[in-house]
PyMOL commands that place a pseudoatom at each C-alpha (Angstrom):
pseudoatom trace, name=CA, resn=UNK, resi=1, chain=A, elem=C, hetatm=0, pos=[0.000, 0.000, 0.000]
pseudoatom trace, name=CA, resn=UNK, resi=2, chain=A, elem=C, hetatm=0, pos=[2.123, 2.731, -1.350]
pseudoatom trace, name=CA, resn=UNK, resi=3, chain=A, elem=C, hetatm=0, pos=[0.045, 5.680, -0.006]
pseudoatom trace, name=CA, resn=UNK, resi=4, chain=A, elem=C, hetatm=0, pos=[-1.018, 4.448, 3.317]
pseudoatom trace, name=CA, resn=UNK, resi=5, chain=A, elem=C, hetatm=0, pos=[-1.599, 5.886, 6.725]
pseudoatom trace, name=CA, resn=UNK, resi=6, chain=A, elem=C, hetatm=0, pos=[-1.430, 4.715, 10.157]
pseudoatom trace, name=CA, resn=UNK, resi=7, chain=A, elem=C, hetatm=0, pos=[-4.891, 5.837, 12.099]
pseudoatom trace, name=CA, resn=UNK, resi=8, chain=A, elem=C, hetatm=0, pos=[-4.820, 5.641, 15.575]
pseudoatom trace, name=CA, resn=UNK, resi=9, chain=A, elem=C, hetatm=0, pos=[-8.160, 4.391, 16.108]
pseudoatom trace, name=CA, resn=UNK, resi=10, chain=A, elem=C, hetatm=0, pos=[-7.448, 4.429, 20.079]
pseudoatom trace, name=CA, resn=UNK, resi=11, chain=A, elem=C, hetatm=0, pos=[-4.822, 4.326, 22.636]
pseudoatom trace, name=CA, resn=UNK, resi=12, chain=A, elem=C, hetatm=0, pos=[-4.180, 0.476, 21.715]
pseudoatom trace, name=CA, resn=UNK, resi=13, chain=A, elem=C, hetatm=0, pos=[-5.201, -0.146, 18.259]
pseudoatom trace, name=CA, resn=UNK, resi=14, chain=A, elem=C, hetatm=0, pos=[-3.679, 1.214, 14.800]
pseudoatom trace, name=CA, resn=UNK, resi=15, chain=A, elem=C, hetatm=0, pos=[-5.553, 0.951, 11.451]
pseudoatom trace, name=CA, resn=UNK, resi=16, chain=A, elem=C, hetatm=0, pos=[-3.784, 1.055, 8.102]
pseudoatom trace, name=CA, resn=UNK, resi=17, chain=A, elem=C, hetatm=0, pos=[-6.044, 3.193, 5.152]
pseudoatom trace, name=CA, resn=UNK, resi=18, chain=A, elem=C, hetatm=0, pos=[-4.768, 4.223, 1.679]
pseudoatom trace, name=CA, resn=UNK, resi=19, chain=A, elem=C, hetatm=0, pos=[-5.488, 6.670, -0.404]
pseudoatom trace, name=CA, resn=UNK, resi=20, chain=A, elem=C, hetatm=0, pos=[-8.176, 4.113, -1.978]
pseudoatom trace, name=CA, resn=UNK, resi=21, chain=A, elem=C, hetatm=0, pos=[-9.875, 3.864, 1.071]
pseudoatom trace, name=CA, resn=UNK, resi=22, chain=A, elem=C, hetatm=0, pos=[-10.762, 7.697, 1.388]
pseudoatom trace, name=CA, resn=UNK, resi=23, chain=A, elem=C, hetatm=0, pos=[-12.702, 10.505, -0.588]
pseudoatom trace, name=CA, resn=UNK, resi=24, chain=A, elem=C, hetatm=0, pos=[-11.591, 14.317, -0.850]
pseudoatom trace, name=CA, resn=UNK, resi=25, chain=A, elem=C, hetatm=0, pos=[-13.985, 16.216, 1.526]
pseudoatom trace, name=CA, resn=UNK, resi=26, chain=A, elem=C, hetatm=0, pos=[-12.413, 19.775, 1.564]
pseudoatom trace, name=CA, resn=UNK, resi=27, chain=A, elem=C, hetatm=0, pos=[-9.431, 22.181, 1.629]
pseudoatom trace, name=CA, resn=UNK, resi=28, chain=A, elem=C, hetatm=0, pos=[-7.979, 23.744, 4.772]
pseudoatom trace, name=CA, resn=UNK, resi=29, chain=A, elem=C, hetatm=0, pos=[-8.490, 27.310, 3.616]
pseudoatom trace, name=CA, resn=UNK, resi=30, chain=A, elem=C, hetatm=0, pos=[-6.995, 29.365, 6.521]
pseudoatom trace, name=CA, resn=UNK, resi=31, chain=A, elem=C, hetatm=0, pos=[-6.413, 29.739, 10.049]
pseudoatom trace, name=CA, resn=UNK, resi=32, chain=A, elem=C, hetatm=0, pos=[-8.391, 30.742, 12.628]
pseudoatom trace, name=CA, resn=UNK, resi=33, chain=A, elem=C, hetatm=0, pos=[-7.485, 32.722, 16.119]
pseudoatom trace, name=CA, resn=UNK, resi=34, chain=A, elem=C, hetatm=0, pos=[-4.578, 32.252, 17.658]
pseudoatom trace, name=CA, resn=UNK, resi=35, chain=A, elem=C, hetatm=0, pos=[-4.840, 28.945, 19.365]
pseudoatom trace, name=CA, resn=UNK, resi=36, chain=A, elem=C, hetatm=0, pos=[-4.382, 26.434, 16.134]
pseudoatom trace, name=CA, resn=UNK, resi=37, chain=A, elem=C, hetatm=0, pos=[-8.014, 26.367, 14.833]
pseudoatom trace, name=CA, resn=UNK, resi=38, chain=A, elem=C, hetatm=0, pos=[-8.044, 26.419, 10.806]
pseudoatom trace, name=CA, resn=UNK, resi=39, chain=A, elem=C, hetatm=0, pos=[-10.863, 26.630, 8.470]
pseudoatom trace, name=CA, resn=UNK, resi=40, chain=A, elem=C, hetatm=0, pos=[-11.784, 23.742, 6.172]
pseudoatom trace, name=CA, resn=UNK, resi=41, chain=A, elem=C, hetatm=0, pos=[-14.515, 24.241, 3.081]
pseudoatom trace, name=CA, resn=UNK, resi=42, chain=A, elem=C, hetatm=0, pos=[-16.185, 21.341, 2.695]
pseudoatom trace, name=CA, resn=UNK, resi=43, chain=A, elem=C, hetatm=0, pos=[-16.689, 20.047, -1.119]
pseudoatom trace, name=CA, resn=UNK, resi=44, chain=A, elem=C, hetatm=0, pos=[-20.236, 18.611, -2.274]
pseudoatom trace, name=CA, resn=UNK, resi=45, chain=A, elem=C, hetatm=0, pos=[-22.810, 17.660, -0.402]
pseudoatom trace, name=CA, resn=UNK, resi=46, chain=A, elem=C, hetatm=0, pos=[-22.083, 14.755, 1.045]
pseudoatom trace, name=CA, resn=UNK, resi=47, chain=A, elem=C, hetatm=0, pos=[-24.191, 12.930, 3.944]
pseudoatom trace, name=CA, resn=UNK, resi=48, chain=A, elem=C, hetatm=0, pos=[-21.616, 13.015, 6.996]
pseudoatom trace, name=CA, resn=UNK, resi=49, chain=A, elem=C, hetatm=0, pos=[-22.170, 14.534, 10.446]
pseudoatom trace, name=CA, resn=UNK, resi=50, chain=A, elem=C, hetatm=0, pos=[-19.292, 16.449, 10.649]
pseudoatom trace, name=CA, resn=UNK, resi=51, chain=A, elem=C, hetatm=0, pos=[-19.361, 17.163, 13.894]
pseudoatom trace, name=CA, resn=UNK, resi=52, chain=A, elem=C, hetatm=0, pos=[-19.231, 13.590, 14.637]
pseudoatom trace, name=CA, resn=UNK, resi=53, chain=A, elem=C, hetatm=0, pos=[-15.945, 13.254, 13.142]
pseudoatom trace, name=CA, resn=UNK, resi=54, chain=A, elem=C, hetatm=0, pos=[-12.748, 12.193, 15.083]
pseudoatom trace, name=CA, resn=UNK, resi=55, chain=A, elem=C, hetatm=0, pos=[-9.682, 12.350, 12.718]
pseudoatom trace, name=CA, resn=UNK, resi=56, chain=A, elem=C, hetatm=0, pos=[-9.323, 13.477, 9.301]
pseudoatom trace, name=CA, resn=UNK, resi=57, chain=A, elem=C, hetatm=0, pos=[-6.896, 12.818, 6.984]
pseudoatom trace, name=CA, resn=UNK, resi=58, chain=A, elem=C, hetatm=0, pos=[-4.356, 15.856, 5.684]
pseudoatom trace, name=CA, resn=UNK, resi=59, chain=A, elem=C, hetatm=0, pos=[-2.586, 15.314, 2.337]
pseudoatom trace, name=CA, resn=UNK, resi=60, chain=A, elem=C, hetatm=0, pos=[1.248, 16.837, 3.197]
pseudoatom trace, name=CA, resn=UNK, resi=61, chain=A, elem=C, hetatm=0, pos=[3.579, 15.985, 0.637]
pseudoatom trace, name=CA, resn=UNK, resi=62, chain=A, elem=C, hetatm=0, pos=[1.409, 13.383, -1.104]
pseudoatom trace, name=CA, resn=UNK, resi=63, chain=A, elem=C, hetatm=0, pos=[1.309, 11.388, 2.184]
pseudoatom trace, name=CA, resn=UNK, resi=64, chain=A, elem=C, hetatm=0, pos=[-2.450, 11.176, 4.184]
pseudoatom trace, name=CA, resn=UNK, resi=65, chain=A, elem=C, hetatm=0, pos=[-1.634, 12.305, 8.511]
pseudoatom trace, name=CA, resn=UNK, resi=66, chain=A, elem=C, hetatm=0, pos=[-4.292, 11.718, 10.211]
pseudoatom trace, name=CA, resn=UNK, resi=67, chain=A, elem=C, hetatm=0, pos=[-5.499, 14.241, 12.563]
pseudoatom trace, name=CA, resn=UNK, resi=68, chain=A, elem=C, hetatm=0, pos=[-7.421, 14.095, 15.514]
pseudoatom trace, name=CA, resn=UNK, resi=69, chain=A, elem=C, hetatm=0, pos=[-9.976, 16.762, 16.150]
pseudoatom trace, name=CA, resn=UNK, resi=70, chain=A, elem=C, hetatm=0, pos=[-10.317, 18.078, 19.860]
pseudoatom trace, name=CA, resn=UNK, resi=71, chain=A, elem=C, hetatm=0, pos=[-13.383, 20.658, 18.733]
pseudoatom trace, name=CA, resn=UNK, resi=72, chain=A, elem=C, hetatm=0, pos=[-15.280, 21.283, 15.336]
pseudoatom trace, name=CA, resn=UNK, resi=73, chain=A, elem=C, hetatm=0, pos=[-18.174, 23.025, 14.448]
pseudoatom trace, name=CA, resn=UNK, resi=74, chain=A, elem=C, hetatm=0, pos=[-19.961, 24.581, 11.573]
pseudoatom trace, name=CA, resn=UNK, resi=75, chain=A, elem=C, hetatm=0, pos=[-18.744, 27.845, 10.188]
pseudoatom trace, name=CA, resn=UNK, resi=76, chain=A, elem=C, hetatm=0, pos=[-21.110, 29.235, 7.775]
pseudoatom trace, name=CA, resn=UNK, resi=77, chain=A, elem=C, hetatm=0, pos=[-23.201, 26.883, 5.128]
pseudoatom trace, name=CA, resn=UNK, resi=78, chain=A, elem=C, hetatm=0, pos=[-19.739, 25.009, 3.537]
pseudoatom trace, name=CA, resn=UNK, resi=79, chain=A, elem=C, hetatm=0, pos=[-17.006, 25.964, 6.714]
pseudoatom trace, name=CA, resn=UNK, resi=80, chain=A, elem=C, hetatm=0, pos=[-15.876, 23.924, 9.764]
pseudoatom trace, name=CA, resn=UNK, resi=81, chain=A, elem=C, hetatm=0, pos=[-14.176, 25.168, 11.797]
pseudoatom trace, name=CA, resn=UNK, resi=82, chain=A, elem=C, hetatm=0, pos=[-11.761, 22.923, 13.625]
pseudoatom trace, name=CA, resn=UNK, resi=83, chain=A, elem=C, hetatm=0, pos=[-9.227, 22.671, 16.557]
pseudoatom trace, name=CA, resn=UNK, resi=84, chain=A, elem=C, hetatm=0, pos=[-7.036, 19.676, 15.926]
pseudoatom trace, name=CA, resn=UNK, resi=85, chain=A, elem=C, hetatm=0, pos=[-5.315, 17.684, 19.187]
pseudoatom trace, name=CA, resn=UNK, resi=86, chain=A, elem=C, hetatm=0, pos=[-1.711, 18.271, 18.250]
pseudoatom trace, name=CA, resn=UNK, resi=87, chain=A, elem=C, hetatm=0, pos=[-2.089, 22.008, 16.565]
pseudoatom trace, name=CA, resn=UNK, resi=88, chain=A, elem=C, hetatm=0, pos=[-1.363, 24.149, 19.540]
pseudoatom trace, name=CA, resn=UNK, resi=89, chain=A, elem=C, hetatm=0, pos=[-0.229, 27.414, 17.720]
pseudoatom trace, name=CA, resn=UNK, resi=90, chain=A, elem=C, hetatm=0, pos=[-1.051, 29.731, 14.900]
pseudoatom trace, name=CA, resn=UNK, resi=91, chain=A, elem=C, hetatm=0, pos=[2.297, 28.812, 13.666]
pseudoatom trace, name=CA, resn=UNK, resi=92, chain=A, elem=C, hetatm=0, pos=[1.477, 25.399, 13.513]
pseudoatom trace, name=CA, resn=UNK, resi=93, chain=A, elem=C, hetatm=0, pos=[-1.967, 25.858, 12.290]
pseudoatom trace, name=CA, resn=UNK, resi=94, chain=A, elem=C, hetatm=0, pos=[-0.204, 28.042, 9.042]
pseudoatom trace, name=CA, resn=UNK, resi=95, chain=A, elem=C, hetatm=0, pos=[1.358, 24.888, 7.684]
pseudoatom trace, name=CA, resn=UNK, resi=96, chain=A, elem=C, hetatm=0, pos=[-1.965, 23.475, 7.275]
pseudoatom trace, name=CA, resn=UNK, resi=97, chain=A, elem=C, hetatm=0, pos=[-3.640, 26.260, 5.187]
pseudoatom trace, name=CA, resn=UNK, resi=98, chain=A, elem=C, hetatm=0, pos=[-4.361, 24.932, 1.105]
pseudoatom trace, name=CA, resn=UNK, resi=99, chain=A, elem=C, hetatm=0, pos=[-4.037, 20.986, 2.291]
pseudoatom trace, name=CA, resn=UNK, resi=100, chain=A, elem=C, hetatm=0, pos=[-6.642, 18.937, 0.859]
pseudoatom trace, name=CA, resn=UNK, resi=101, chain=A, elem=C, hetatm=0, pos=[-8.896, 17.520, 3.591]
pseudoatom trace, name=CA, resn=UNK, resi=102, chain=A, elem=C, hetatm=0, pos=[-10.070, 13.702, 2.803]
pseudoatom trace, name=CA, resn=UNK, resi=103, chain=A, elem=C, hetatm=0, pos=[-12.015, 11.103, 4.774]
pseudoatom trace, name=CA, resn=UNK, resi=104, chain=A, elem=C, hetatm=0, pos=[-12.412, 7.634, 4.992]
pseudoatom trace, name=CA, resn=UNK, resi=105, chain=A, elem=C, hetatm=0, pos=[-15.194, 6.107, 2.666]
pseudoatom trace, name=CA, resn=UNK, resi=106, chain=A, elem=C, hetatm=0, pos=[-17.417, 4.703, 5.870]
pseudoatom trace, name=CA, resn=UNK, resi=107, chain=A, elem=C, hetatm=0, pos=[-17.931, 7.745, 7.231]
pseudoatom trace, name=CA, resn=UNK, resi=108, chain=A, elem=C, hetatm=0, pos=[-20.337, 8.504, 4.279]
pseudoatom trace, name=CA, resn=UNK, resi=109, chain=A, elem=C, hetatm=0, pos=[-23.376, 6.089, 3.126]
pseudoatom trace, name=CA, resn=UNK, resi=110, chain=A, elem=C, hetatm=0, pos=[-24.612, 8.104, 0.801]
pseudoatom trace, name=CA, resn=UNK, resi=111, chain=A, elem=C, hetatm=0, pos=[-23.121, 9.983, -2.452]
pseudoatom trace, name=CA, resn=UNK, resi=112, chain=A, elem=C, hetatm=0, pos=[-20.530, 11.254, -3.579]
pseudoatom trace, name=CA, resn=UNK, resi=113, chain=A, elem=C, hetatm=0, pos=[-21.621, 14.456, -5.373]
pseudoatom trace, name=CA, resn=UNK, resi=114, chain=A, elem=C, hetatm=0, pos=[-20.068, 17.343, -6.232]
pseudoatom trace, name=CA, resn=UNK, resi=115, chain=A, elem=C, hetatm=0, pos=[-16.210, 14.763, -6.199]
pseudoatom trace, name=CA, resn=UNK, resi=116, chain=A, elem=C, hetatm=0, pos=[-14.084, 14.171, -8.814]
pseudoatom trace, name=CA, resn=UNK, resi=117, chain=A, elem=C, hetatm=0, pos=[-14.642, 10.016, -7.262]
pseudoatom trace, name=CA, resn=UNK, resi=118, chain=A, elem=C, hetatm=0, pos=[-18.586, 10.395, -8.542]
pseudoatom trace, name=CA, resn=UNK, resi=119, chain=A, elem=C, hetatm=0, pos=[-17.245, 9.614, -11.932]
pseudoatom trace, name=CA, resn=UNK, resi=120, chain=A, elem=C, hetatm=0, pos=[-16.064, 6.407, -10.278]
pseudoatom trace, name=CA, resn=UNK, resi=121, chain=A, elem=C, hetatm=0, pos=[-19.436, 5.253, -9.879]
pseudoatom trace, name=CA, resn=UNK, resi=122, chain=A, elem=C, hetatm=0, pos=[-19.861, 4.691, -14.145]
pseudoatom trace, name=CA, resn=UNK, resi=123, chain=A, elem=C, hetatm=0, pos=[-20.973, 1.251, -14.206]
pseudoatom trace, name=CA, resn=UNK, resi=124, chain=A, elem=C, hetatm=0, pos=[-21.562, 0.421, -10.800]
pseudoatom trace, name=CA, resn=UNK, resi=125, chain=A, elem=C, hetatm=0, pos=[-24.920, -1.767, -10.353]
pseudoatom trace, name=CA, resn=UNK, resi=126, chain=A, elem=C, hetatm=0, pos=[-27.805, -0.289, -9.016]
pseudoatom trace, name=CA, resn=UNK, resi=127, chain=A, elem=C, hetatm=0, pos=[-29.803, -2.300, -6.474]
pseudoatom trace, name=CA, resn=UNK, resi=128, chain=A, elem=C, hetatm=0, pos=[-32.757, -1.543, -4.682]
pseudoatom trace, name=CA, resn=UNK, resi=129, chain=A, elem=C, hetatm=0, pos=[-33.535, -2.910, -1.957]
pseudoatom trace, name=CA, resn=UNK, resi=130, chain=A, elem=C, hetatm=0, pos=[-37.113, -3.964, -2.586]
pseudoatom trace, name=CA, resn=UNK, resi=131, chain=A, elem=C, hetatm=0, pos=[-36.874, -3.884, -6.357]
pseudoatom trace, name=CA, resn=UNK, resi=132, chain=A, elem=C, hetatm=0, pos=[-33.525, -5.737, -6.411]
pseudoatom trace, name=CA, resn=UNK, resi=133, chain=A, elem=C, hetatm=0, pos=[-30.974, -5.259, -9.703]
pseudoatom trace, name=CA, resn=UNK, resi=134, chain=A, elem=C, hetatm=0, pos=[-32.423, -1.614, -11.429]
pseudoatom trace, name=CA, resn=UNK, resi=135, chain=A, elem=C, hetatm=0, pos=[-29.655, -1.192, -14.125]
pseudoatom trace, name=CA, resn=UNK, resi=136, chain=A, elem=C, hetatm=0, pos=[-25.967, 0.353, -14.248]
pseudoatom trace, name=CA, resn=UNK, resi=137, chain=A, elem=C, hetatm=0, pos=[-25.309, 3.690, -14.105]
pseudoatom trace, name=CA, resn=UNK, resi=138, chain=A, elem=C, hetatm=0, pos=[-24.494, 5.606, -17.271]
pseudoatom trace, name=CA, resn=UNK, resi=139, chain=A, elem=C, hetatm=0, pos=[-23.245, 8.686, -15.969]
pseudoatom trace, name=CA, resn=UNK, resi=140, chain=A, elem=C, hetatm=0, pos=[-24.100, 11.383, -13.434]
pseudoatom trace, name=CA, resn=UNK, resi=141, chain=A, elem=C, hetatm=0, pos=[-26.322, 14.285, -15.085]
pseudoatom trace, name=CA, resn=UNK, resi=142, chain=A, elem=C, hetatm=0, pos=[-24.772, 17.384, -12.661]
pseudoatom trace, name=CA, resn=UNK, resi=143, chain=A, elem=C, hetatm=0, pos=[-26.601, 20.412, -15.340]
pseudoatom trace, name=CA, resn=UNK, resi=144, chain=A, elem=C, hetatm=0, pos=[-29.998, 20.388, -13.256]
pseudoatom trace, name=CA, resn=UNK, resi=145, chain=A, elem=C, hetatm=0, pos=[-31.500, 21.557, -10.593]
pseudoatom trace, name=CA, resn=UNK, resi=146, chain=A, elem=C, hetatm=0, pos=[-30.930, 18.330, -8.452]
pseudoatom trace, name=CA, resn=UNK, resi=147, chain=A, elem=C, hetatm=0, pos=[-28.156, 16.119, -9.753]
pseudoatom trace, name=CA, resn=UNK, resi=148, chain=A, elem=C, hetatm=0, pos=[-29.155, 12.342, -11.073]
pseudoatom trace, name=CA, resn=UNK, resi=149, chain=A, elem=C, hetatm=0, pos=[-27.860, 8.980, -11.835]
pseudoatom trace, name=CA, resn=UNK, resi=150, chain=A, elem=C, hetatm=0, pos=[-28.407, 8.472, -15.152]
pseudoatom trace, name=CA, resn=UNK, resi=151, chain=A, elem=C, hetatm=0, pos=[-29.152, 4.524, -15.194]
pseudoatom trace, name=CA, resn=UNK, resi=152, chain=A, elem=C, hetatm=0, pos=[-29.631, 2.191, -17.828]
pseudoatom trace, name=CA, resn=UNK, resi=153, chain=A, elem=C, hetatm=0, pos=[-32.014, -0.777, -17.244]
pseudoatom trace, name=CA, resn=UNK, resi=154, chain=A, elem=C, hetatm=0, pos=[-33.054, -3.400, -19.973]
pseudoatom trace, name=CA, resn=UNK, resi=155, chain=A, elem=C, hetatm=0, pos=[-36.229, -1.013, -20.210]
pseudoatom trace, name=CA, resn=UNK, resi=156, chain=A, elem=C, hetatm=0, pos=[-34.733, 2.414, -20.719]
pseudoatom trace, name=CA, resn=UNK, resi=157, chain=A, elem=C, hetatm=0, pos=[-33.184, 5.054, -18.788]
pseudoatom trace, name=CA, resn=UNK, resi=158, chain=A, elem=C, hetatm=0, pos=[-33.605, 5.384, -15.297]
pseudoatom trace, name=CA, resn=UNK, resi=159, chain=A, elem=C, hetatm=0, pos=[-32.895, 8.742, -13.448]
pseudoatom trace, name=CA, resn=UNK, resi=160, chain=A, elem=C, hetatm=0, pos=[-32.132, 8.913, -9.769]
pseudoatom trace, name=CA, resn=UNK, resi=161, chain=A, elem=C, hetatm=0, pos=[-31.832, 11.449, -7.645]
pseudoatom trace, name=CA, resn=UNK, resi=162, chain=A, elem=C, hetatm=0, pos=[-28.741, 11.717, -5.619]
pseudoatom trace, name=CA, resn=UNK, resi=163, chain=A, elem=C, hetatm=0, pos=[-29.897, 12.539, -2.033]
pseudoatom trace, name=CA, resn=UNK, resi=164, chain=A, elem=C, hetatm=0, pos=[-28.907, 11.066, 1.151]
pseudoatom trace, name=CA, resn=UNK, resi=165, chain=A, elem=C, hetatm=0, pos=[-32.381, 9.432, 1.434]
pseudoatom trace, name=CA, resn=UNK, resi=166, chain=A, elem=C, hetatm=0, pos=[-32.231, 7.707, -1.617]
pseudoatom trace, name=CA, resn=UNK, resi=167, chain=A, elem=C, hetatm=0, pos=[-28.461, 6.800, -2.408]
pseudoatom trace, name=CA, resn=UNK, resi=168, chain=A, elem=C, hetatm=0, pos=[-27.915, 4.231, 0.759]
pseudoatom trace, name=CA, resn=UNK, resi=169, chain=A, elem=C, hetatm=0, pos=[-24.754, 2.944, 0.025]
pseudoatom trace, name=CA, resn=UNK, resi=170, chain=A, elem=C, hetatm=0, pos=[-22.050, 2.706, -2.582]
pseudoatom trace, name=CA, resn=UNK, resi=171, chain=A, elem=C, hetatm=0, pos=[-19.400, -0.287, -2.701]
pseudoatom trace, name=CA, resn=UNK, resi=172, chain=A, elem=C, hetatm=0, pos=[-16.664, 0.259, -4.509]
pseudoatom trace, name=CA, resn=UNK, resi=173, chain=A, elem=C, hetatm=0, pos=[-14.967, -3.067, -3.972]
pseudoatom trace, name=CA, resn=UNK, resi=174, chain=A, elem=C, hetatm=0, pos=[-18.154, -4.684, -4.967]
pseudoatom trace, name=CA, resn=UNK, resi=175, chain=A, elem=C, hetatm=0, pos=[-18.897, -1.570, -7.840]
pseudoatom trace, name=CA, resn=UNK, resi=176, chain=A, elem=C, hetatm=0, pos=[-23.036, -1.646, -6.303]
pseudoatom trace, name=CA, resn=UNK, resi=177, chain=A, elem=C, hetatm=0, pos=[-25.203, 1.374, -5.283]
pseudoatom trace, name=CA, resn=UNK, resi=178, chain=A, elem=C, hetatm=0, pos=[-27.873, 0.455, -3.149]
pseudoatom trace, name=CA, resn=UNK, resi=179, chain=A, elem=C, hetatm=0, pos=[-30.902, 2.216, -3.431]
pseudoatom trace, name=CA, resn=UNK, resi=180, chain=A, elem=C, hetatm=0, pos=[-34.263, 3.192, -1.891]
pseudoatom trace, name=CA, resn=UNK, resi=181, chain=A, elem=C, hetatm=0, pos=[-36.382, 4.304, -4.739]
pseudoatom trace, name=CA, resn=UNK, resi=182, chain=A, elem=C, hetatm=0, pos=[-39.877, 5.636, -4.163]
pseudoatom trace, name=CA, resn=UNK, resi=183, chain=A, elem=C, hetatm=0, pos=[-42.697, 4.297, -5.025]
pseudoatom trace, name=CA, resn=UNK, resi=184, chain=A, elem=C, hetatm=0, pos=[-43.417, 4.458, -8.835]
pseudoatom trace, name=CA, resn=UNK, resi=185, chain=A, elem=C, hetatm=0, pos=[-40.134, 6.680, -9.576]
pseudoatom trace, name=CA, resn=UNK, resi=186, chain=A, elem=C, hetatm=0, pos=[-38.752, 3.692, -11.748]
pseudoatom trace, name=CA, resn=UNK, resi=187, chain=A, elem=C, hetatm=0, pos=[-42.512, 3.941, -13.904]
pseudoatom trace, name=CA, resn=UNK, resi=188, chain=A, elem=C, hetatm=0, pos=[-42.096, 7.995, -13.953]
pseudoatom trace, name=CA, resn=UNK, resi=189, chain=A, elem=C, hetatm=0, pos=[-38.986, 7.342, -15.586]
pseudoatom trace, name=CA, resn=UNK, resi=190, chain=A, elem=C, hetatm=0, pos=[-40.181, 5.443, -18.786]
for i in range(1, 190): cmd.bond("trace and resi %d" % i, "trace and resi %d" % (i + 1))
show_as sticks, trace
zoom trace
């Protein structure tokens, strides 16, 4: 694992994650105070609690370090704003500022919009899970006023909706979307 990091999931226990295992969330875009805290924009809108989070990863020199995060919080409708454990000092905090931000894939359930990785999800199965197999995604349609999956299915084209609510999970290893479709959106559709 050429690009791999070493998470310190607790005091006892180390986890190895590389570069495949993670998604590009955000960009530390400056500092904030005096005390260490920095600014990160968040990218898309993906379905993570943010404020859940305990680490992130921080690309430095093409390597992922994780960090741990003592306090976060929302800063306006795209900002967190975050105090990391080992950041003590604005001086510290400096040689963070215009490092991509990226988490690990489990953190999210849900899509991947607004990422350069959505384009990853071209030919992934669709499966919902009261329908079972839908079709295979074509492409993502990101020129509307809601972005789709664009899915073909032995009957036509299928277009989903790529909300939180909808999207359940994506597998890359196994290259399947799961899906809760509404009622009769699959009929709308033809």
């Amino acid at each position: 694992m050429e690009n791999a990091a070493k998470i310190p999931v607790n005091q006892k226990d180390t986890k190895v994650i590389d570069r495949d295992s993670c998604f590009l969330a955000g960009q530390v875009t400056k500092c904030s105070g005096y005390q260490g805290e920095v600014v990160i924009v968040t990218r898309g809108n993906f379905p993570v609690e943010y404020t859940e989070l305990k680490y992130v990863f921080i690309e430095i020199d093409d390597d992922l370090i994780p960090f741990f995060i003592e306090e976060i919080d929302y800063q306006g409708k795209a900002g967190l704003r975050v105090k990391f454990l080992d950041v003590p000092d604005l001086e510290r905090a400096k040689r963070l500022v215009n490092c991509p931000v990226f988490l690990p894939n489990e953190v999210t359930s849900g899509p991947l919009k607004d990422n350069p990785l959505a384009e990853t999800v071209t030919g992934f199965e669709v499966t919902d899970i009261n329908l079972g197999p839908v079709g295979v995604v074509d492409h993502i349609l990101e020129n509307t006023n809601q972005d789709l999956l664009v899915v073909k299915s032995p009957d036509g084209e299928i277009l989903i909706p790529i909300v939180a609510e909808i999207i359940l999970k994506i597998d890359k290893k196994k290259k399947r979307i799961t899906v809760d479709l509404p009622e009769g959106l699959v009929n709308l559709n033809f």
